[in-house]
VEXTI-430821 format. One record per residue (C-alpha): residue in three letters; residue number from 0; x, y, z. Coordinates in steps of 0.001 Angstrom, whole numbers, plus 500000, padded with zeros to 6 digits. Example, Ala and Ser with C-alpha at 12.3 -4.5 7.8 and 13.67 -1.06 7.14 Angstrom:
BEGIN
residuo,num,u,v,w
ALA,0,512300,495500,507800 $
SER,1,513670,498940,507140 $
% end
This chain:
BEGIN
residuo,num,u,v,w
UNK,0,243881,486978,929767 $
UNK,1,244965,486127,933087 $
UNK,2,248305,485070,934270 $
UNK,3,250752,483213,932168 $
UNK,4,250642,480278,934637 $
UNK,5,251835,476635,933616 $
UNK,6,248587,475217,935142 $
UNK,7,246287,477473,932701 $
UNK,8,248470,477008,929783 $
UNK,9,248125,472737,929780 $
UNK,10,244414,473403,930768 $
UNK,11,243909,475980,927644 $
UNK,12,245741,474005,924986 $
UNK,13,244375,470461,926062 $
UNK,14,240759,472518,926285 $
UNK,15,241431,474114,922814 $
UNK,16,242389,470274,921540 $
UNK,17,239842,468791,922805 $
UNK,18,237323,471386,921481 $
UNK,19,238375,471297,917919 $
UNK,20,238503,467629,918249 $
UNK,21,234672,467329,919095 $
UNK,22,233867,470265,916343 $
UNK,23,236228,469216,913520 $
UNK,24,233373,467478,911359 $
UNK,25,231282,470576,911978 $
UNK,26,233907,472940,910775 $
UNK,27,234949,470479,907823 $
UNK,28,231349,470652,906252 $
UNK,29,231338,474286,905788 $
UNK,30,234715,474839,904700 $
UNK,31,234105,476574,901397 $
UNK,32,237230,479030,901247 $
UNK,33,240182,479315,900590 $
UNK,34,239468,476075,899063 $
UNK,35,236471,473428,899374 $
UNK,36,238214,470789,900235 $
UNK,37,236151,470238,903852 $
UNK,38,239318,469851,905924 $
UNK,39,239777,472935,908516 $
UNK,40,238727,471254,911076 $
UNK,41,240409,468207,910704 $
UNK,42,243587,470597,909972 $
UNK,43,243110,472840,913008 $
UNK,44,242434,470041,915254 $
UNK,45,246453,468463,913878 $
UNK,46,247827,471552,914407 $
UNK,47,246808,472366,917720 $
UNK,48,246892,468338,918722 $
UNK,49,250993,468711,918063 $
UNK,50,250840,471678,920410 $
UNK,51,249274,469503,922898 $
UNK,52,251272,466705,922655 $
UNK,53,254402,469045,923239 $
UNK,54,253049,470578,926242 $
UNK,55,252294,467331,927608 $
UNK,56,255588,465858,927344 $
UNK,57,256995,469040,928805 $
UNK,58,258669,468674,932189 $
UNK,59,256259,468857,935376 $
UNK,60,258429,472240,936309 $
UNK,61,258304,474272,933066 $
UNK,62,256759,477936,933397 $
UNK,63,253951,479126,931548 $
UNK,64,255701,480670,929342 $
UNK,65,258206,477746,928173 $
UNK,66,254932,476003,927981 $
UNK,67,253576,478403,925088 $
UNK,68,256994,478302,923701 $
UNK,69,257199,474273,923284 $
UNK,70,253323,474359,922058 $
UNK,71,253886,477137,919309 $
UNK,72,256962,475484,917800 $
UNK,73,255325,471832,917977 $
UNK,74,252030,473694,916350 $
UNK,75,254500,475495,913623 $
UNK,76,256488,471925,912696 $
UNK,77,253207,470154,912729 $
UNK,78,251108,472394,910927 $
UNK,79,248309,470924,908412 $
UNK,80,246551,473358,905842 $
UNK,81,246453,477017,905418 $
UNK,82,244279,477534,908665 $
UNK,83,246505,475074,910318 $
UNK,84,249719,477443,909682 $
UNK,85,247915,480428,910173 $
UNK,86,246793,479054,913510 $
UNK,87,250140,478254,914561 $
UNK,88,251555,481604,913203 $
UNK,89,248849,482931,916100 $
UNK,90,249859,480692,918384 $
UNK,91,253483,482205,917792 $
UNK,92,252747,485284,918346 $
UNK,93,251253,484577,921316 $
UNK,94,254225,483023,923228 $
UNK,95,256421,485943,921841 $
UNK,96,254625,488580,923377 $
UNK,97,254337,485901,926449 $
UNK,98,257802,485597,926418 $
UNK,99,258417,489681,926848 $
UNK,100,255924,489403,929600 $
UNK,101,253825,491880,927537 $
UNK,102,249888,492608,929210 $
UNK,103,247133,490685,927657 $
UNK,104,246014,493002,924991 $
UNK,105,249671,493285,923461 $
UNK,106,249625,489611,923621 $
UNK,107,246500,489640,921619 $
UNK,108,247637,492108,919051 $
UNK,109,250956,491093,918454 $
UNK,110,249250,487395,917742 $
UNK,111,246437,488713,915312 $
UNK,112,249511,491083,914058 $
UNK,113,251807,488062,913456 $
UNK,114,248911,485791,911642 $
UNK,115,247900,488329,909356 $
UNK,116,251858,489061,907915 $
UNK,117,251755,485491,907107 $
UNK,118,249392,485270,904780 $
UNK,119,250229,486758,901184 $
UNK,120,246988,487670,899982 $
UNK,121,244650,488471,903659 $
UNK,122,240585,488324,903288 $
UNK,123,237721,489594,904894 $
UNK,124,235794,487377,906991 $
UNK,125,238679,484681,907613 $
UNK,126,240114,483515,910539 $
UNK,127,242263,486770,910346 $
UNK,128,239300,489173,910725 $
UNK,129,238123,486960,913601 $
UNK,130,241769,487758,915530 $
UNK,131,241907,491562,914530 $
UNK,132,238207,491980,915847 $
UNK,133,239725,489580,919444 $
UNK,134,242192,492440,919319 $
UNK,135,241078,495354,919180 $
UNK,136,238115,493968,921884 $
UNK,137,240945,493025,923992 $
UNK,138,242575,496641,924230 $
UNK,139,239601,498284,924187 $
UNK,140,238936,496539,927316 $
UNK,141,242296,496763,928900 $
UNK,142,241993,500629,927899 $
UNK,143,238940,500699,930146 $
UNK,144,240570,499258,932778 $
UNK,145,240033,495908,932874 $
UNK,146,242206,493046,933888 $
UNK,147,243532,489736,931893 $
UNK,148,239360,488344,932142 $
UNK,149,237954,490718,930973 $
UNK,150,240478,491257,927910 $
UNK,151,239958,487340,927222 $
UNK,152,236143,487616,927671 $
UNK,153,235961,490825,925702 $
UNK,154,238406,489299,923121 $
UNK,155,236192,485944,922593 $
UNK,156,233133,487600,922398 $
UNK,157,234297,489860,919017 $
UNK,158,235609,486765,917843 $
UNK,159,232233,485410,917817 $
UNK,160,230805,488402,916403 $
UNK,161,232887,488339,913834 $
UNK,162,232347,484660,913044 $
UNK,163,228964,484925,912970 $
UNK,164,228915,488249,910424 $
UNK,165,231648,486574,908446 $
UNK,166,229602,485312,905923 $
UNK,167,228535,489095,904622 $
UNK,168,231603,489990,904359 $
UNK,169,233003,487266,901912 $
UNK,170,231311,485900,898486 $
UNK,171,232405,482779,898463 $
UNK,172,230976,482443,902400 $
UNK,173,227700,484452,901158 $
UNK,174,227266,482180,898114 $
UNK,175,227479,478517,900310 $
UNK,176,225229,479964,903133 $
UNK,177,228139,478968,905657 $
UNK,178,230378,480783,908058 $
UNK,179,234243,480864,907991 $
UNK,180,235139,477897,909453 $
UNK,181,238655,479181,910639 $
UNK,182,236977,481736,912595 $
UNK,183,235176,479806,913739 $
UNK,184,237782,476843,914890 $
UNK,185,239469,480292,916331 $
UNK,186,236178,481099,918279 $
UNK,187,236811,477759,919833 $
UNK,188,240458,478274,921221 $
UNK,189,239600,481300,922500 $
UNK,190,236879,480111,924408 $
UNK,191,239112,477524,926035 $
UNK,192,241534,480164,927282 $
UNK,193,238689,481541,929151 $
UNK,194,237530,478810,930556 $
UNK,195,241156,477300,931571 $
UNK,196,241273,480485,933432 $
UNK,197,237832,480228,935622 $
UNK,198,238808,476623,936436 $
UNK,199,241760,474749,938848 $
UNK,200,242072,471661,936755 $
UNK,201,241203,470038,933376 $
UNK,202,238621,468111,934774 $
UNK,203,236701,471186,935902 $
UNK,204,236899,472823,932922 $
UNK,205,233667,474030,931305 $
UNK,206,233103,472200,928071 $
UNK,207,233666,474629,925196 $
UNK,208,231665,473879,922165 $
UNK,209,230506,475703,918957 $
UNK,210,227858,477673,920110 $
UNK,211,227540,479690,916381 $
UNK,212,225047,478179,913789 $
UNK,213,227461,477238,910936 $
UNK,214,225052,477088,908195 $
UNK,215,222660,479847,908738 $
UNK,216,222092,479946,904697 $
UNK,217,219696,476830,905504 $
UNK,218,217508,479519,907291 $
UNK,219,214525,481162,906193 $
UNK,220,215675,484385,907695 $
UNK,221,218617,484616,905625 $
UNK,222,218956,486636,902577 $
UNK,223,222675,486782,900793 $
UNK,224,224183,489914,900010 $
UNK,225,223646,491493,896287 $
UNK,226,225154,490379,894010 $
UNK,227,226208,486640,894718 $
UNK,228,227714,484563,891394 $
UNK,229,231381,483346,892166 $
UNK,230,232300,481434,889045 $
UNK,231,233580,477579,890412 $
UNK,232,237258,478867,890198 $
UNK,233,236410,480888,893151 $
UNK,234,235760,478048,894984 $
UNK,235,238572,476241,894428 $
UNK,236,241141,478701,893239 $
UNK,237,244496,478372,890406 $
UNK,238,245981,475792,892215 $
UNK,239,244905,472034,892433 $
UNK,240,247874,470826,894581 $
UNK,241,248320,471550,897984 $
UNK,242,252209,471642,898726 $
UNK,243,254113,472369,902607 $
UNK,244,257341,471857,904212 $
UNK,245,259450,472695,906836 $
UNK,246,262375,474731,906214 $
UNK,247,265471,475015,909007 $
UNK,248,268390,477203,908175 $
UNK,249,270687,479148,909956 $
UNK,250,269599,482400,911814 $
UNK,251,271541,484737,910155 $
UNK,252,269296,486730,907757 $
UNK,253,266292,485423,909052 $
UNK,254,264075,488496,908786 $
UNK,255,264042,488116,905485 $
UNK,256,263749,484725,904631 $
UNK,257,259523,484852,905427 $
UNK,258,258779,487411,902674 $
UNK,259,261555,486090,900143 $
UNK,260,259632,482506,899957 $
UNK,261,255921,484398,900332 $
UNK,262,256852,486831,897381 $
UNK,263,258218,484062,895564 $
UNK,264,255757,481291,896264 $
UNK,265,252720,484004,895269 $
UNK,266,254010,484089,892105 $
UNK,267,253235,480918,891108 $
UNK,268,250008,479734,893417 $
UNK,269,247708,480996,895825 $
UNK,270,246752,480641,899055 $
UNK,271,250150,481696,900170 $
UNK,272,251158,480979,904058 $
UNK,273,254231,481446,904936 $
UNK,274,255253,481152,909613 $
UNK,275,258091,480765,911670 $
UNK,276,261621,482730,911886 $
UNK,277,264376,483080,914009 $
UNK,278,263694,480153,916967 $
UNK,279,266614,481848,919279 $
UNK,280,269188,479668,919119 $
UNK,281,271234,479320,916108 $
UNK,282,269180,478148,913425 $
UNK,283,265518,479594,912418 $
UNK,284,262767,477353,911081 $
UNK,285,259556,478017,908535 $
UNK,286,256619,475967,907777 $
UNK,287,255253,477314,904455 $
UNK,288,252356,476435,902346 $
UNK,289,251022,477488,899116 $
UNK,290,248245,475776,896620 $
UNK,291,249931,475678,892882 $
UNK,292,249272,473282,889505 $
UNK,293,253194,474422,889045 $
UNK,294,254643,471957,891811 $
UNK,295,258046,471830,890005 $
UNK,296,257962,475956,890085 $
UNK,297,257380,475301,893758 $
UNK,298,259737,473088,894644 $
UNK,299,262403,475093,892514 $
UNK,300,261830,478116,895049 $
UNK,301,261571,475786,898082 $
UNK,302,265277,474654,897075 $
UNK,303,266518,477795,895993 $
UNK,304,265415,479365,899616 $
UNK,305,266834,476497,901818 $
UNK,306,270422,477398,900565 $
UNK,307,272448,475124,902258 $
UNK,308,269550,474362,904639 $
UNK,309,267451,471247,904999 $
UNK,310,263707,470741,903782 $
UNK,311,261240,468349,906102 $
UNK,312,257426,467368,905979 $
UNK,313,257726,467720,901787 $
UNK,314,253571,466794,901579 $
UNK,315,252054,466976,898415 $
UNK,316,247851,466651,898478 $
UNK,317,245437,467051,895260 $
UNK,318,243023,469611,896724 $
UNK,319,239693,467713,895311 $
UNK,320,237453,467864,898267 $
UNK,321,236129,464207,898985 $
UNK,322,233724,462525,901306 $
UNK,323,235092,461008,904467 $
UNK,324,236508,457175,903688 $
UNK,325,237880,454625,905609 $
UNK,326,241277,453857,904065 $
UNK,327,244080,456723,902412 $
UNK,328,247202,456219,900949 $
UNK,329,250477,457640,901720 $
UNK,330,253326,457633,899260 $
UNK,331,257001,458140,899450 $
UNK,332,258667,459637,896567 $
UNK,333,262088,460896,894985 $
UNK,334,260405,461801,892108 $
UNK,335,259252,465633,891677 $
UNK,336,256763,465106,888988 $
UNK,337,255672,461655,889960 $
UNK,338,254800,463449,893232 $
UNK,339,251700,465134,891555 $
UNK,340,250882,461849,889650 $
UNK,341,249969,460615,892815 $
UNK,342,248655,462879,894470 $
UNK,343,246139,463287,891666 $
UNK,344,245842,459510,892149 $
UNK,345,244173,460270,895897 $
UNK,346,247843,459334,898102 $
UNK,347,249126,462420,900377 $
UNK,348,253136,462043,899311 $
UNK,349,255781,463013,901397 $
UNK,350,258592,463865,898560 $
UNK,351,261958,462765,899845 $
UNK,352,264214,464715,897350 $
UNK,353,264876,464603,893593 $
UNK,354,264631,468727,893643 $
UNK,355,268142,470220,894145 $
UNK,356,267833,470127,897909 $
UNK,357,268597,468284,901260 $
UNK,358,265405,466862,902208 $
UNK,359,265399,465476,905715 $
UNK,360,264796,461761,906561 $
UNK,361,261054,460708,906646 $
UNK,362,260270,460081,910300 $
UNK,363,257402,458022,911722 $
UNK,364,255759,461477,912918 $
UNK,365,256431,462493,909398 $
UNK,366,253721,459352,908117 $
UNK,367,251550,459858,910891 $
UNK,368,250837,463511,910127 $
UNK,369,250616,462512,906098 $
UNK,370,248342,459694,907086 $
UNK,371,246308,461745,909223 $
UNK,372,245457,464301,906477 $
UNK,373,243820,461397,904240 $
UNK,374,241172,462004,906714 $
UNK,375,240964,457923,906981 $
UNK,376,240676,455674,909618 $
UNK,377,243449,453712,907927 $
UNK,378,246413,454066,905878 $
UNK,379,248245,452161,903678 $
UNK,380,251860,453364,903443 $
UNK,381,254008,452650,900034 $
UNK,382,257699,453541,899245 $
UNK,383,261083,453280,900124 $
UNK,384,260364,452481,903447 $
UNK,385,264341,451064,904063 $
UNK,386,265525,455017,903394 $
UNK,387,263103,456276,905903 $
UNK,388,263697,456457,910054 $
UNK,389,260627,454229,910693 $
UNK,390,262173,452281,913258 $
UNK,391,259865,449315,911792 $
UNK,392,256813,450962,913077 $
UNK,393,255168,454119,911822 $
UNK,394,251804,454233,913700 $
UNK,395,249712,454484,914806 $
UNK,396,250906,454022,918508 $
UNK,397,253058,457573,917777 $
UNK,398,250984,460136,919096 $
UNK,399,248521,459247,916044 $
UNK,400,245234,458265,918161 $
UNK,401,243037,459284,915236 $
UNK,402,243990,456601,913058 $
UNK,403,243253,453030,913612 $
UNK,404,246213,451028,911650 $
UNK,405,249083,452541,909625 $
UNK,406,249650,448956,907222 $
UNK,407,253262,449233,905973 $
UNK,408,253278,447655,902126 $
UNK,409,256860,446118,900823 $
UNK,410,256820,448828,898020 $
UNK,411,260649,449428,897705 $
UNK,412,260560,451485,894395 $
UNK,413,259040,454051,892770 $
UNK,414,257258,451161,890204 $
UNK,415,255900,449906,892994 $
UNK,416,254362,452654,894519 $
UNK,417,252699,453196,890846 $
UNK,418,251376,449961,890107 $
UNK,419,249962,449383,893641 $
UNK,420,248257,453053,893806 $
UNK,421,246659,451898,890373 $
UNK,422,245554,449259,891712 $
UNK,423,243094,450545,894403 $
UNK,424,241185,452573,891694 $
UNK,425,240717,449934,889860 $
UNK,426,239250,447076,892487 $
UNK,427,236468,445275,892336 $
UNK,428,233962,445396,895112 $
UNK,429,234412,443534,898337 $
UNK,430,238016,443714,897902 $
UNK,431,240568,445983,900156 $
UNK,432,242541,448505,899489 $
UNK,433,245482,445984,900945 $
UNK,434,244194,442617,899009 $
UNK,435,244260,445148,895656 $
UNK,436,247499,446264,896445 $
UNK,437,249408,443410,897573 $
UNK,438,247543,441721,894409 $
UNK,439,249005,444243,891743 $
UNK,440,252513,443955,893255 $
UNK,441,252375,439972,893610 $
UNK,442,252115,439939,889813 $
UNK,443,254865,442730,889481 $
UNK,444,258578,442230,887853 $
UNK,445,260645,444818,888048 $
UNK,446,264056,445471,885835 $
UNK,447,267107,447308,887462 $
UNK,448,267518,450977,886345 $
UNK,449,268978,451708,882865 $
UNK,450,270470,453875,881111 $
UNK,451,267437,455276,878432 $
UNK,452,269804,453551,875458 $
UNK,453,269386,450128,877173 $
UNK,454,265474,450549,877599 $
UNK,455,264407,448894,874699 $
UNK,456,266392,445517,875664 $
UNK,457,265730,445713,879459 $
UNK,458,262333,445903,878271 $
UNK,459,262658,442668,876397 $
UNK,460,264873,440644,879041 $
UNK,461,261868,441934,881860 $
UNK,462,258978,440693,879959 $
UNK,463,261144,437475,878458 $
UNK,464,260404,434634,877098 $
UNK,465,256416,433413,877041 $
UNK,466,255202,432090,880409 $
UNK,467,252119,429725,879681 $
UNK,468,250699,430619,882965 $
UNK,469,250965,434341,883076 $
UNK,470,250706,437258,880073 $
UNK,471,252198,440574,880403 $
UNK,472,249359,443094,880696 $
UNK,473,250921,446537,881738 $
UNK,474,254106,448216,881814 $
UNK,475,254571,450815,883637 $
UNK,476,258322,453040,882614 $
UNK,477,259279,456223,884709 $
UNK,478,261815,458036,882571 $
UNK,479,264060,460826,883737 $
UNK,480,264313,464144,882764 $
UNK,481,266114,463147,879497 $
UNK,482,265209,459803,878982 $
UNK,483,261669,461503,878083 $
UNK,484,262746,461341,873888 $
UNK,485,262817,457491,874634 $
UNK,486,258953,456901,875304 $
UNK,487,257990,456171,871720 $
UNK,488,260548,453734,871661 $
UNK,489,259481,452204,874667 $
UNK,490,256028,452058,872611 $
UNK,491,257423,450362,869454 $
UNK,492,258928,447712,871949 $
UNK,493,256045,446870,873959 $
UNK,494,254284,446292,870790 $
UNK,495,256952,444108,869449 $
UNK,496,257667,441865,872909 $
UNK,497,254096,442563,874438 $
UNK,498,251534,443535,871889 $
UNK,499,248565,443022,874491 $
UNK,500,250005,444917,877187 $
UNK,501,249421,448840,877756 $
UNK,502,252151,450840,878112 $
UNK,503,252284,453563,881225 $
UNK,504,254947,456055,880852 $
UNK,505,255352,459034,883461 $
UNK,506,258429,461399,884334 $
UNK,507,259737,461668,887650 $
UNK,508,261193,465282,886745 $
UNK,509,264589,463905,888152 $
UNK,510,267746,465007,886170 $
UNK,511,269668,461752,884075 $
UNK,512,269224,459755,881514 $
UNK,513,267600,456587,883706 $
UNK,514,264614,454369,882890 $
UNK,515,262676,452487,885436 $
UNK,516,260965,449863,883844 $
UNK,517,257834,446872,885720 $
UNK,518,255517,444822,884447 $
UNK,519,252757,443513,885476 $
UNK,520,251493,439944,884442 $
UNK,521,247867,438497,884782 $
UNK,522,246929,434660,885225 $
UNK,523,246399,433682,881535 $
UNK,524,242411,432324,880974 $
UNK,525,242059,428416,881950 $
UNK,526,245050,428186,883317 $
% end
């Protein structure tokens, strides 16, 4: 690497955004491991774009090295996936040993150092083994001699190698015929470091693109490694849920906050990805991300860790790798276990408490990062909109440019959120996502909360008296943790006030004894 100048540092990070940007659909396809859910791209591309966005914003006089600084905390805050927090982990480690003013192999190390102890369980042939090969390059050449350009040459150059091998060296890679796709998104930001640093300006910057052939299975010269038979689990792994926050707490026992919550959250999922520490000043801040099917496990440890800290960026994604599609769902929840209801429904949830700890309030940056891990063009956002800081306008003017509309859908309560999620997977073609939702909740009545006692007559009083234009057709009751006993109840009465309508009863893994009751009605026939 060459100097830590401010100039090369907004020239490498918009150079590294811009080149992630252009590859992200190439890097989705082949993302096999640690999960196929054809997203690192997309998620490297967020991670680094928040980065970006900091160092853009950054005053016209800030060094070099406040530059990294502001672009490794945005990256950390912002991060999407496990290659996304691993990536900013990197990009940590990077300004640290920038900060020290250490040479550029050190700086190299210490970031490929810093990546790996994030990640419980390290593999071969990951992004990791592309930024241990960048440093040992890197101070082999420095060893030799050579200055910051030929470190960053030499260290982009075994990243590539090791990209391109990484396939042998994993089963899961060997068995899909792909490469890693987070070393190669990695290969990418490297090579925009070296080009920010042979150019004056962004506009004379060499255009970095993905000069590795992704899918070299689809060759005739390539023969996979003896013996290849991953089972499907290895492809997709223990847990179907993909669950991250931010955690900010005070500084004091920092150090060991990072392997506490990895330790813990290993115990009960995989994919384990734990960044962040002590930020300097007197609080320290974590991203962490793990993939579980025990979300209430997770949560538990989340709260138990935050102490009298505060959670942020609670996102909760089913894992089920899907085609690109033009519209994605974000929901807004209170409710734990509803939270994976959702998600399993296809919304990305951002959980705003119900779990035993202080949850930050949802900010618009907050919805734009959820909605911009749908992978959509548009969003449709549902929930207690009036408890988050939306300022009447999530997106996507925010910073959000990927997305085309963020449509904001009066869904004030949890009910609502169910009934118009239903909706959409049930519409008939040549309707929206929006004319299905707004649809469902149009027909929707929905009965204060009640005590699980009272749920039998709010249930009668809600559906009431028979309306000759409309008939009751579902009802939808989220019961508390011990209102749960009162479901069969709840059955007996729909079939007693509503004997046509189909009774949907979830938990929201909330403590109390409280029902929340809807129900939807349907234009009767001939009327």
């Amino acid at each position: 690497m060459t100097e830590i100048d401010a100039g090369l540092v907004r020239r490498w990070v918009r150079g590294a955004t811009d080149a992630l940007r252009r590859e992200r659909a190439a890097l989705d396809r082949v993302n096999v491991f640690p999960v196929a859910d054809a997203d690192t791209g997309t998620n490297l591309y967020l991670t680094l774009r928040e980065g970006e966005h900091a160092v853009r914003a950054a005053p016209d006089d800030a060094t070099g090295v406040e530059l990294l600084a502001a672009a490794a905390r945005a990256a950390l805050l912002g991060a999407r996936g496990n290659s996304g927090v691993i990536l900013s982990e990197w990009l940590r480690g990077t300004a640290l040993e920038a900060r020290r003013g250490a040479t550029a192999a050190t700086i190299l190390e210490e970031a490929a150092r810093s990546a790996r102890a994030a990640v419980a369980s390290p593999a071969d042939g990951t992004i990791l083994t592309a930024a241990d090969a960048a440093a040992t390059a890197g101070r082999a050449a420095e060893d030799a001699g050579g200055g910051p350009g030929a470190v960053a040459r030499a260290a982009v150059g075994a990243a590539r190698e090791a990209a391109r091998t990484s396939m042998t060296e994993h089963p899961v890679l060997a068995a899909a015929g792909v490469l890693d796709a987070g070393a190669c998104g990695l290969v990418l930001v490297l090579g925009a470091f070296v080009a920010a640093a042979v150019s004056d300006s962004p506009g004379t910057m060499e255009r970095v693109s993905l000069d590795l052939i992704v899918r070299p299975g689809r060759g005739a010269a390539y023969v996979p490694p003896e013996p290849v038979s991953p089972d499907a689990s290895a492809l997709t792994g223990p847990g179907g849920l993909e669950l991250m926050f931010v955690l900010t707490r005070g500084a004091a026992g920092a150090e060991h906050v990072a392997p506490r919550l990895r330790s813990r959250l290993e115990e009960i999922g995989d994919s384990v990805v734990v960044v962040g520490g002590d930020t300097g000043a007197e609080t320290a801040v974590w991203q962490a991300h793990v993939h579980t099917d025990r979300l209430p496990d997770a949560l538990d440890v989340a709260a138990g860790i935050a102490g009298t800290g505060t959670l942020a960026q609670v996102h909760v994604r089913h894992l089920e790798a899907a085609d690109p599609h033009e519209w994605g769902v974000v929901a807004l929840t209170g409710a734990p276990a509803l939270a994976a209801d959702l998600a399993h429904a296809g919304a990305v949830v951002l959980l705003t408490g119900g779990f035993g700890a202080t949850v930050d309030t949802v900010t618009p940056d907050d919805v734009q990062r959820a909605a911009a891990s749908t992978g959509a063009r548009r969003a449709l956002l549902l929930g207690d909109t009036a408890g988050a800081s939306l300022d009447g306008d999530p997106g996507p003017g925010r910073g959000g440019g990927d997305l085309d509309e963020i449509i904001v859908l009066d869904a004030p309560t949890d009910v609502h959120v169910v009934v118009a999620l239903a909706a959409l997977g049930t519409a008939p073609g040549g309707v929206t996502p929006r004319e299905a939702a707004e649809s469902a909740l149009a027909g929707l009545r929905v009965a204060r909360p009640v005590d699980a006692g009272e749920a039998g007559q709010a249930l009668a009083r809600l559906v009431g008296p028979a309306d000759a234009a409309r008939r009751p057709e579902v009802v939808t009751a989220l019961l508390d943790d011990d209102a749960a006993p009162v479901a069969d109840e709840l059955a007996a009465a729909v079939t007693r006030v509503a004997p046509a309508a189909e009774l949907v009863a979830l938990p929201t893994g909330r403590p109390g004894r409280t029902v929340h009751l809807g129900v939807e009605t349907a234009p009767r026939e001939g009327v």
